[in-house]
C-alpha positions in Angstrom: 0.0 0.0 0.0 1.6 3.3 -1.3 1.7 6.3 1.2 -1.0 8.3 -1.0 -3.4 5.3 -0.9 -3.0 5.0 3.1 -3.3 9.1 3.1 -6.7 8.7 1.7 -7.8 5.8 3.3 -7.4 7.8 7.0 -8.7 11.0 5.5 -12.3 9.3 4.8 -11.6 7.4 8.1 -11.3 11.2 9.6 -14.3 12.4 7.4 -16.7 9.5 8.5 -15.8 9.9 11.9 -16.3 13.5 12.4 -19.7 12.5 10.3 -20.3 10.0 12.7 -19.8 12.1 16.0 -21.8 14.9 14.4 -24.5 12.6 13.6 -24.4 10.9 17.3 -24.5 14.1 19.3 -27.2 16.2 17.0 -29.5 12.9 17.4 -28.6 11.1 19.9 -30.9 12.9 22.7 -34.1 12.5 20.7 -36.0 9.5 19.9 -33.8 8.2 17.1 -31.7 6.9 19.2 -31.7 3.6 17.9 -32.0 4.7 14.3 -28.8 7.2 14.5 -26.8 3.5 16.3 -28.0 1.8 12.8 -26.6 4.6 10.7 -23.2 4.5 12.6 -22.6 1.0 12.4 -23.5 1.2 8.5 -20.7 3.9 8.5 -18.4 1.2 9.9 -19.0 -1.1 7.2 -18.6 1.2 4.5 -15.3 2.3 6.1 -14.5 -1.5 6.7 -15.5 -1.6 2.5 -13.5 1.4 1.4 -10.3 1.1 3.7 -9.8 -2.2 5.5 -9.9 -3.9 8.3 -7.3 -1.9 10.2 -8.5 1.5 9.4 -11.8 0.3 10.5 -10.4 -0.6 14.0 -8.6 2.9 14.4 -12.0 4.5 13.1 -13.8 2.6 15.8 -11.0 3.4 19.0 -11.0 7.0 17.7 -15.0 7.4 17.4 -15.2 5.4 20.8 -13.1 7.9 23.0 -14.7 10.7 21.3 -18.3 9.6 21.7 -17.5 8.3 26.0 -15.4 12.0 25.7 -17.9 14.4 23.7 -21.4 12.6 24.3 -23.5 14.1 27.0 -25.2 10.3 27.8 -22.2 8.4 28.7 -25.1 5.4 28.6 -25.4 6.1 24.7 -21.3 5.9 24.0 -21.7 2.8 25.8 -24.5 1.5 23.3 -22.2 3.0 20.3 -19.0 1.6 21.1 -20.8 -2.1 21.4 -23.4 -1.9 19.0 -22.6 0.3 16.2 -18.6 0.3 16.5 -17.3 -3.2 17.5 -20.2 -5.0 16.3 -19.4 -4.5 12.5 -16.3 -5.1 12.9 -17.0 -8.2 14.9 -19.7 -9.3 12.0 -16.9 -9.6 9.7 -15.3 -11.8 11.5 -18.0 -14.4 12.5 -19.4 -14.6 9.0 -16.2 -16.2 7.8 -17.5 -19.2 9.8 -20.7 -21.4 8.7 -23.9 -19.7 8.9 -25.0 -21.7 11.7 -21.7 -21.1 14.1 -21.6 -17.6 12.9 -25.5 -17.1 14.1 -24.8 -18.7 17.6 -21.2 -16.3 17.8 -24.0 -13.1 17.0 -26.2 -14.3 19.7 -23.9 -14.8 21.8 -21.9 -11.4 21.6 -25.1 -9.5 21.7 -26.2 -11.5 24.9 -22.7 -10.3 26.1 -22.8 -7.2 24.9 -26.5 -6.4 26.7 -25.0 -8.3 30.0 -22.4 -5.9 29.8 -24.5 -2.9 29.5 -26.9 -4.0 32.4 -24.0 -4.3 34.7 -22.9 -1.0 33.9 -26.0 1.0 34.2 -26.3 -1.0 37.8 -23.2 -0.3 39.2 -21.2 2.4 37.3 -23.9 4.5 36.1 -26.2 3.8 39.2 -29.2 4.2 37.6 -30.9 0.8 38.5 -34.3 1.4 37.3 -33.3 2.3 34.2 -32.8 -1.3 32.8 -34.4 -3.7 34.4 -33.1 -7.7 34.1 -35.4 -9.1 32.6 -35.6 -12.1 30.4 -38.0 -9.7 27.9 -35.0 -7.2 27.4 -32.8 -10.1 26.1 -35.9 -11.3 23.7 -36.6 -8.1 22.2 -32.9 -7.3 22.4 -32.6 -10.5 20.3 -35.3 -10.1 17.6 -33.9 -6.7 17.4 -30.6 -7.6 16.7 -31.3 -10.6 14.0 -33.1 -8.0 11.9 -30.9 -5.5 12.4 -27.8 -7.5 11.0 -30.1 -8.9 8.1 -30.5 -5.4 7.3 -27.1 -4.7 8.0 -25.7 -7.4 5.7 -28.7 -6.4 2.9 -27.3 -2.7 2.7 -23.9 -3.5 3.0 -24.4 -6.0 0.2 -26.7 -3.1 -2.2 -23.5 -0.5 -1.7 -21.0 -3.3 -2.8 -22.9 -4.4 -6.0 -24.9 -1.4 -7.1 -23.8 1.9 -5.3 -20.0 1.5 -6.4 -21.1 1.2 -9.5 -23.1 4.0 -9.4 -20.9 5.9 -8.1 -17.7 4.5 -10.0 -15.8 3.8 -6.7 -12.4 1.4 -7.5 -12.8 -1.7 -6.0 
């Protein structure tokens, strides 16, 4: 990889970032909440897509400080960092495996990943009424999450095959 190529590469790492952050902070405090996590994790993949694996984990430590640094709802950096920066990342990974390992790998990182969270909000955020452990969180949680990969892995897939092309990215 020449130096220009890796120049570019971090600059739209810095770009989507910043667009990322922007994007967090602006929506975050309203109700799309959920919908602005979505967007952020689809701006991992794309980064992921345009400039690789490791740019994509320096995107993801750099938008993680800045989001548990810059984020009024510590709560919400949390959710990011888990959900909409590792997560993607993560994906990658697990679908190199058979569909039916890389499934039980997803399930299983999201029931960590909502453990995690409920832990946290209990004893580092205090706020104990705020999540309550309950077996529905984990089932929604779940049925949440299957979709949201599908829908991660259908729009990841449209941008590959059509939107490139569109747009007349190199591959």
């Amino acid at each position: 990889m020449t130096n220009k190529n890796l120049t570019k590469k971090l600059a739209l790492g810095g770009v989507m970032a910043a667009l990322c952050i922007a994007l967090l902070y602006l929506l975050g405090l309203t109700a799309f909440d959920l919908s602005v996590l979505v967007l952020c994790s689809l701006m991992t993949m794309l980064v992921m897509v345009e400039c690789g694996v490791k740019v994509t984990w320096i995107y993801a430590a750099v938008t993680s400080v800045l989001a548990l640094l810059l984020l009024p709802s510590k709560l919400y950096a949390l959710e990011y960092m888990m959900f909409a920066a590792l997560y993607p990342i993560l994906k990658m990974y697990f679908e190199r495996l058979p569909a039916m390992y890389a499934w039980l790998l997803k399930i299983s990182c999201l029931d960590s990943m909502l453990m995690l969270c409920l832990v946290l909000v209990r004893l580092v955020f205090t706020t104990a009424d705020f999540f309550p452990f309950a077996m529905p969180t984990f089932i929604l949680g779940t049925a949440f999450f299957i979709l949201y990969d599908i829908v991660l892995t259908m729009c990841i897939s449209v941008y590959m095959i059509k939107l490139r092309k569109i747009f007349k990215l190199p591959k």
